[in-house]
matplotlib code that plots the C-alpha trace (Angstrom):
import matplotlib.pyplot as plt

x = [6.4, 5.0, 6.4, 5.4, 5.5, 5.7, 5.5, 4.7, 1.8, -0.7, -1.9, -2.0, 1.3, 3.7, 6.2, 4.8, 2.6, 5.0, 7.9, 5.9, 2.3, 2.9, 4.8, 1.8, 1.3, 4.1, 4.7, 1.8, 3.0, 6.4, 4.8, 5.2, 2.0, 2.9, 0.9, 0.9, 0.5, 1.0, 1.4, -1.5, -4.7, -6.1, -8.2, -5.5, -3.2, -5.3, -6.0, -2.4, -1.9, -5.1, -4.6, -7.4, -7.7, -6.9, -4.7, -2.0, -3.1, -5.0, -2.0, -0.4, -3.6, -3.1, 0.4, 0.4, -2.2, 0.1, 2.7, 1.0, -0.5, 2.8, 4.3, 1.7, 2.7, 5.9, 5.6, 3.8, 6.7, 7.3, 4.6, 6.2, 9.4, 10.6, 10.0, 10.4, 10.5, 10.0, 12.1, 11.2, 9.7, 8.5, 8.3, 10.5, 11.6, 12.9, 15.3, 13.1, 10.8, 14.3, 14.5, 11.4, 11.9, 15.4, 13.6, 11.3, 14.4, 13.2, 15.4, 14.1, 15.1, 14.9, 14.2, 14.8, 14.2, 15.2, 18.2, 15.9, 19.8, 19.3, 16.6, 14.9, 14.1, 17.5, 17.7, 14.3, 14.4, 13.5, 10.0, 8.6, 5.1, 6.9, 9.4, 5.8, 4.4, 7.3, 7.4, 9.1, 8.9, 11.3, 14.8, 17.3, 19.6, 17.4, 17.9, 21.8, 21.2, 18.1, 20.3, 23.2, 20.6, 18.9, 19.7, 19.6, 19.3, 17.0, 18.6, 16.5, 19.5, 23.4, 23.6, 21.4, 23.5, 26.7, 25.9, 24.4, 27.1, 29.0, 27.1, 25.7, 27.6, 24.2, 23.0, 21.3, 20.3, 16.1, 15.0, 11.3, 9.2, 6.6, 2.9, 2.6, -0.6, -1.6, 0.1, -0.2, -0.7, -4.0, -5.7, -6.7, -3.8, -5.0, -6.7, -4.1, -5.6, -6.1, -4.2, -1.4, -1.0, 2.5, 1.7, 3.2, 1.9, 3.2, 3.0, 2.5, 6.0, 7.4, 5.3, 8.5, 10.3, 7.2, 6.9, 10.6, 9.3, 6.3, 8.1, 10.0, 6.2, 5.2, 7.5, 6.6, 3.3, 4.5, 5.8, 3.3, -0.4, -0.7, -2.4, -1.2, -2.2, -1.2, -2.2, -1.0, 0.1, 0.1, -1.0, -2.4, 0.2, -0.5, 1.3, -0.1, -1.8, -1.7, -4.8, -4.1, -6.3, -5.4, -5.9, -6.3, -4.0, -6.4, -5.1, -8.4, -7.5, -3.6, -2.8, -5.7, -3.9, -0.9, -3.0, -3.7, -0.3, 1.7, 5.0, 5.9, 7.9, 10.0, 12.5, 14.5, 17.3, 20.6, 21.5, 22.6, 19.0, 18.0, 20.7, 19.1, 15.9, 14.9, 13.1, 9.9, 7.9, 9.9, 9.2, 5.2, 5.2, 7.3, 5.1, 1.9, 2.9, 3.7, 7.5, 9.5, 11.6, 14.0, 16.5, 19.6, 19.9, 21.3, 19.4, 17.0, 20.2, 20.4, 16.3, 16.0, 18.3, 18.5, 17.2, 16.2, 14.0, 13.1, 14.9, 17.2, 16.9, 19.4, 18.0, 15.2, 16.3, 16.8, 13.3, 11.6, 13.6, 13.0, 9.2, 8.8, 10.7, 8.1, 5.0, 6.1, 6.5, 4.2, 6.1, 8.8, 6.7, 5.6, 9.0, 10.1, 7.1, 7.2, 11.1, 10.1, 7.3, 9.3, 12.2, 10.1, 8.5, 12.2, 13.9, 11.6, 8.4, 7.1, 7.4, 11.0, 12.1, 10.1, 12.5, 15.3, 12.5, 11.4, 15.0, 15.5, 12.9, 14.0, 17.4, 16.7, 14.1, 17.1, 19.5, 17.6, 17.6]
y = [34.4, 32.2, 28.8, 26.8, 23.6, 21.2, 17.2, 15.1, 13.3, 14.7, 14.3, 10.4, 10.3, 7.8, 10.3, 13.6, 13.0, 12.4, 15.0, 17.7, 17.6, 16.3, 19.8, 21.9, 22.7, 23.2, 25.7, 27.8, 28.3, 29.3, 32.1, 30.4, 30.1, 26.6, 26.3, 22.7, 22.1, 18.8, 17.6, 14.6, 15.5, 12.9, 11.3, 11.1, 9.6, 7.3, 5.7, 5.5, 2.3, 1.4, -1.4, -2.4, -0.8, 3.0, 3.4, 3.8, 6.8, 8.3, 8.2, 10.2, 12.6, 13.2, 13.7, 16.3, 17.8, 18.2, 19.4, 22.3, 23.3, 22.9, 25.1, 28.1, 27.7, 28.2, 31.1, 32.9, 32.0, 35.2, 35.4, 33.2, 33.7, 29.7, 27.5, 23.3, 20.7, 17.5, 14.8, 16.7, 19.6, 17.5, 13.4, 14.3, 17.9, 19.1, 21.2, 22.9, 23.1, 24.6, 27.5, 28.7, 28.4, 30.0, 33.0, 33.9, 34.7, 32.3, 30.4, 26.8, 23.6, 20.7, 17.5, 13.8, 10.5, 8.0, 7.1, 8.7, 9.8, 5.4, 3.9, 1.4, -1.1, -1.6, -3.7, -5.7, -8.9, -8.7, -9.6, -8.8, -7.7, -4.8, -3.3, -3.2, -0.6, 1.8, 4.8, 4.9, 8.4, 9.5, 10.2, 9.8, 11.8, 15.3, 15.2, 16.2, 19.7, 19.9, 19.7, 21.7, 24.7, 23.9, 27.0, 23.9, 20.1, 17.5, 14.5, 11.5, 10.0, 10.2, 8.0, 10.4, 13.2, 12.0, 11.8, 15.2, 16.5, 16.1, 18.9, 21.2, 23.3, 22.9, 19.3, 18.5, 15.2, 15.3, 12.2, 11.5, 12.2, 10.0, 11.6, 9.7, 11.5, 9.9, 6.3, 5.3, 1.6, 0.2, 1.7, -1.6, -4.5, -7.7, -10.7, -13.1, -15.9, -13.7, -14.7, -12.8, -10.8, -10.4, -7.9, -5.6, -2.5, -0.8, -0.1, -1.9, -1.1, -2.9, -6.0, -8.2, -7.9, -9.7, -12.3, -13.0, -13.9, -17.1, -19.9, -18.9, -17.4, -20.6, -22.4, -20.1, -21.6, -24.9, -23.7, -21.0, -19.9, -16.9, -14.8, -12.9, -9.1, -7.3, -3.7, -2.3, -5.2, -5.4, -9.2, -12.1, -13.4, -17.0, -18.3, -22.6, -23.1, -19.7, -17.7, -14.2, -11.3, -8.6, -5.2, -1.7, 0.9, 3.7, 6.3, 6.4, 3.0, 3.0, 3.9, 1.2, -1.0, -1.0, -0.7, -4.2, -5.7, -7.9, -8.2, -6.1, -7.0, -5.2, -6.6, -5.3, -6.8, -5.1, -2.8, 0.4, 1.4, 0.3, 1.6, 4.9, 3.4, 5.7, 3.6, 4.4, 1.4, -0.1, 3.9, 3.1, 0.1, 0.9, 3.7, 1.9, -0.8, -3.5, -5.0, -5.0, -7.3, -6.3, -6.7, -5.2, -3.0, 0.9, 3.1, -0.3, -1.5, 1.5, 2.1, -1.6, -2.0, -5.8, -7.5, -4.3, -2.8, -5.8, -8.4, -8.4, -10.8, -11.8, -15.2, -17.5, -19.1, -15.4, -14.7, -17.8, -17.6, -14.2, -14.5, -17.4, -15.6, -13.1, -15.1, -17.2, -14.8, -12.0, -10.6, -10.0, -8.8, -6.3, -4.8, -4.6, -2.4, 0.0, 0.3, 1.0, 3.4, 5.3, 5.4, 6.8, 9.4, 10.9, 10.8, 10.2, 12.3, 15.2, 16.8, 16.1, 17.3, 20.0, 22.5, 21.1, 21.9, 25.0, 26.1, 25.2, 27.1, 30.3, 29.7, 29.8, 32.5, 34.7, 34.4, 36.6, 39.4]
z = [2.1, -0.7, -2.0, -4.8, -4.0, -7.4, -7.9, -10.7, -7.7, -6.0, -2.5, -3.0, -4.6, -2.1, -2.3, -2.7, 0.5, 3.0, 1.4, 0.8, 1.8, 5.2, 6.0, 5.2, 8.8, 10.3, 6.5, 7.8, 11.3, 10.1, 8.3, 4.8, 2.3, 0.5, -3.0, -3.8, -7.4, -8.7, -12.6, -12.3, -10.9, -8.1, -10.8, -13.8, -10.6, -9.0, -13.1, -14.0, -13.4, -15.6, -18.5, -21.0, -24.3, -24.8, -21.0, -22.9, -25.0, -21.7, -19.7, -22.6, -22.7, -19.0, -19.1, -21.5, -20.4, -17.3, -18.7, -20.4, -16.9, -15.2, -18.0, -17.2, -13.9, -14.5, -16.6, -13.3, -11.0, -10.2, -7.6, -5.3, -3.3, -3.5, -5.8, -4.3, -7.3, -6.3, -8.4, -11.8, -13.4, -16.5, -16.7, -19.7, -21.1, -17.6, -19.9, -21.2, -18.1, -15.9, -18.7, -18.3, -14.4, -14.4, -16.2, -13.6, -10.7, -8.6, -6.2, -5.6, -3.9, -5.3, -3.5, -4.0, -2.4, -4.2, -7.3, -9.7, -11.5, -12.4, -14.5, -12.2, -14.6, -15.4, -11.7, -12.4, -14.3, -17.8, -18.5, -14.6, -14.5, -12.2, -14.7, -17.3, -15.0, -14.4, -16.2, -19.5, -20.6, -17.8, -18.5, -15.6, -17.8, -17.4, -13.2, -12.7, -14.5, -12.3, -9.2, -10.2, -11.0, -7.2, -4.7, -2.4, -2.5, 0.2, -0.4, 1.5, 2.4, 3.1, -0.5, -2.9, -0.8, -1.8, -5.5, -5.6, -3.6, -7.3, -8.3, -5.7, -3.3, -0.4, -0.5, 3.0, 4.1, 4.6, 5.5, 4.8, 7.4, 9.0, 10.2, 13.4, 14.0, 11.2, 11.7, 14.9, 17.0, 17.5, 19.9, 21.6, 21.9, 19.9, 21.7, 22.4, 20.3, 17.6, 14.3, 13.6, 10.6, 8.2, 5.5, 2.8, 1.8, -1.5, -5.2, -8.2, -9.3, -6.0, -6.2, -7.4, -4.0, -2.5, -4.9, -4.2, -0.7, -1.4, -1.0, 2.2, 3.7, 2.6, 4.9, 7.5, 7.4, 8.3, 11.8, 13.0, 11.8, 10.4, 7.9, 4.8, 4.2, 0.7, -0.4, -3.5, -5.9, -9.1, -9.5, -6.8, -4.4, -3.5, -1.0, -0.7, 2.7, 3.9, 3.7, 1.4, 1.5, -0.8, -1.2, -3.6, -2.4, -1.1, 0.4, 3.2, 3.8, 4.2, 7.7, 8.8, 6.4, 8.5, 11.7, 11.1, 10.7, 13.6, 11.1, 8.6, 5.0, 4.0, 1.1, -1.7, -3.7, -3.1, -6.0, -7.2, -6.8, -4.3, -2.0, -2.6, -0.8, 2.1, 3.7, 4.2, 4.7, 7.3, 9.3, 8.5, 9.7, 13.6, 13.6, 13.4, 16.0, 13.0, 13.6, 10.7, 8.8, 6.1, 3.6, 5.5, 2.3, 2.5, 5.1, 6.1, 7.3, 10.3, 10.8, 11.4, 14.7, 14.2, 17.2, 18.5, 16.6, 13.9, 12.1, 8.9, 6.7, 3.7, 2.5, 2.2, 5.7, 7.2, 6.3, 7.9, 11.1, 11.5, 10.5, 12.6, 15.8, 15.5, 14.9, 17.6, 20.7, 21.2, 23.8, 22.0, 19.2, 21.9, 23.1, 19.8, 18.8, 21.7, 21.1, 17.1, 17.7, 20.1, 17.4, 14.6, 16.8, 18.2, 14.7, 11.8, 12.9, 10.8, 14.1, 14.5, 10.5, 9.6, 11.0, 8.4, 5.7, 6.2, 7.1, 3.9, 1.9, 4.3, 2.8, -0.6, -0.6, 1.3, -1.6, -4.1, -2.1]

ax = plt.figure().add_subplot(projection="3d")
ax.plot(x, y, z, "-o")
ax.set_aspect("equal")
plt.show()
């Protein structure tokens, strides 16, 4: 059995690699060939977020140069037995894109993991640096016909699965998987008069939920000592009096990135869009021995046991005392990270989902025949 497995991302892509990628194992030993086959090479992905003169027109050179490929690939469906779109066929043109799919006999599945039905820059702020880098040639419009024509829908989490349920007879809830291989605790427990370090890790789109955080990190520096760790932004966060060391996304670097965390942030607004959140981060960071603390926001609201497994936090004052909780007992920074790890391992673990994926594929292949 062949699949096809498509995404606008490669390898490196935050979504991509964990949905798709991270299953090419357990594919294999299941007897199915996956051919990945994203729409940006590693290159063209790794540059998107370039700015200077002429980014603009080589994003567009990239993109279309793409598209063209992902067209041919389409066109040679056929070979495969399953098809698996990730998000979208085309940043825009999905239409057209589905057509030429739909014309090969080829059931696929379509997967999802976040509100990608919304526009996200409608919940940012006018003007943020954030809502400048996310992508404007997408139309939200263009996704429900790609799930109504799905053999079967992943849905990240029980929110994206109730919306598509509006339009697909077989949505499945598929939550994204965490390689704990891959992310895993330091080997070696930190000295005890070491520093400890709060961090985020994510992408330049997110960095607005951060900077929401600087004045209450500040405060947190007025209680305990600490250090600040940032990977992925799109622009400096200063935080007065508390040392900042920041970070390039690189995906060599990322799971010693969150190796070196103590805390883990974790916030989002509460919207629309970000209720589809799957959370993610908050997974990466219990896996890799860091202890969360989150905006009790859709599916973080669950992962995050409050005062089990992490801390919610709603406000400036929720954020410091949880912070400071942390900072300020190791030991219960210590529970709190065995009880996380073993969490992630037993319900969010490639290990533990990739039946639910490949089950999936095996459906849809069986309903040509």
């Amino acid at each position: 059995m062949r699949a096809l497995l498509l995404s606008t991302l490669p390898r490196e892509g935050p979504s991509a690699r964990p949905r798709l990628y991270a299953y090419e194992v357990h594919l294999r030993a299941a007897g199915i060939e996956p051919v990945f086959a994203p729409l940006l090479s590693s290159r063209a992905a790794q540059r998107f977020y370039d700015a200077g003169t002429g980014a603009r027109a080589r994003r567009l050179a990239r993109a279309a140069a793409g598209a063209v490929a992902r067209l041919t690939k389409l066109l040679r469906a056929g070979r495969f037995d399953v098809v698996v779109v990730h998000r979208d066929l085309l940043p825009r043109g999905n239409a057209l894109a589905l057509r030429v799919l739909q014309r090969s006999g080829v059931p696929f599945v379509y997967d999802f993991d976040d509100a990608i039905y919304l526009s996200p820059r409608d919940f940012v702020a006018e003007g943020d640096k954030s809502a400048s880098l996310m992508a404007r040639g997408k139309d939200p419009g263009e996704i429900p016909e790609l799930v109504t024509a799905a053999t079967v829908v992943l849905a990240g989490n029980e929110t994206l699965a109730a919306w598509a349920r509006g339009l697909s007879g077989d949505v499945r809830v598929q939550p994204t998987p965490v390689d704990t291989d891959v992310f895993r605790p330091p080997e070696r427990p930190r000295a005890t008069d070491a520093t400890p370090v709060v961090g985020w890790i994510g992408s330049p789109t997110a960095t607005y939920c951060l900077m929401s955080l600087r004045a209450a990190l500040g405060r947190v520096g007025h209680r305990h000592r600490y250090s600040l760790e940032v990977v992925g932004a799109a622009e400096t966060i200063a935080v007065p009096g508390i040392p900042v060391r920041h970070d390039d996304w690189r995906l060599a670097d990322e799971a010693e990135a969150y190796r070196r965390l103590d805390v883990g942030l974790y916030p989002l607004p509460d919207n629309e869009w970000t209720r589809g959140k799957c959370g993610y981060k908050a997974l990466v960071y219990m896996a890799s021995g860091a202890v969360p603390v989150v905006s009790p926001v859709g599916v973080g609201r669950t992962i995050v046991e409050h005062g089990v497994r992490g801390f919610h936090a709603s406000d400036d004052e929720g954020w410091i005392d949880a912070v400071s909780r942390l900072l300020g007992d190791p030991e219960l920074r210590a529970e709190m990270s065995v009880r996380g790890r073993a969490y992630v391992e037993e319900q969010f673990s490639v290990r533990a989902l990739h039946p639910g994926f490949v089950q999936a594929l095996r459906d849809a292949a069986e309903s040509r025949s």
